[in-house]
N, C-alpha and C positions, 0 to 999 in steps of 0.2 A: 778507603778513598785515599786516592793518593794526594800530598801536599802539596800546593803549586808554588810556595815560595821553594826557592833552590837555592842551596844550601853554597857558601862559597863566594856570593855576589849575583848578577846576574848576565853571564856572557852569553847563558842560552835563554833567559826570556826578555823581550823588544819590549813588552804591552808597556811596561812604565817608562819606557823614554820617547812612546810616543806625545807629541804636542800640537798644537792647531795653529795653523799659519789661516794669513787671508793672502788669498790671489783674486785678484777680479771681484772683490765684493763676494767671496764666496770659501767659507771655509772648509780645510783638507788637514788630515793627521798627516803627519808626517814625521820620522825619528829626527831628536833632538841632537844636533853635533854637526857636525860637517857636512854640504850638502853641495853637490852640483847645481851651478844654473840649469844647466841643462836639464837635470832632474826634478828641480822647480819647474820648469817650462812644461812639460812633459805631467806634469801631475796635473797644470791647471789648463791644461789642452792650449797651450800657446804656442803660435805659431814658430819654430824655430828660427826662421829668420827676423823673428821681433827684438827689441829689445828688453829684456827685464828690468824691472823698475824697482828699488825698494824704498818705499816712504820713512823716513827718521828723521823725526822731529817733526814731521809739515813738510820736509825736504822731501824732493825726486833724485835717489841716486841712481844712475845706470851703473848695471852689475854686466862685466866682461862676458862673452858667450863662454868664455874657456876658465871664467871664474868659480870661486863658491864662494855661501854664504856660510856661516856659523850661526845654526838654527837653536837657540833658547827657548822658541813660543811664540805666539803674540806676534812675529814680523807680519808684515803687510806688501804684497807685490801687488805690479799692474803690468804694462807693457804697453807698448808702442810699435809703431814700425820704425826701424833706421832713418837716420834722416838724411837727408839727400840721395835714396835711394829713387833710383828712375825708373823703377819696373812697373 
């Protein structure tokens, strides 16, 4: 049998930096480190014209479309639509 830890670090196995976000009341793995909005939007099937939410502290921060977050675990998004969008 071959060994699954890899010798050196791990550049070639994800599985342990995967972590569990919540988007929409609904939890998704996703790898721990730098992450696209747009990649968050995209995982938790939101509308790309919406905006991304991340809750810290009780707080509603809007996250830029052309931003990212720095994924540790445990964050929480939502979304919205733009506002004063007239369509």
């Amino acid at each position: 049998m071959e060994n699954e830890k890899k010798e050196g670090g791990n550049s070639n196995d994800y599985r342990n930096d995967l972590v569990k976000i919540t988007i929409k009341n609904k939890p998704y793995p996703i790898h721990r480190g730098n992450q696209k909005v747009s990649a968050i939007k995209e995982l938790g099937g939101i509308n790309p014209n919406h905006i991304l939410v991340e809750i810290i502290d009780g707080r509603l921060v809007d996250l830029p479309n052309d931003g990212s977050v720095t994924i540790k675990g445990g964050e929480v998004f939502n979304s919205h639509p733009p506002i004063g969008d007239n369509s």
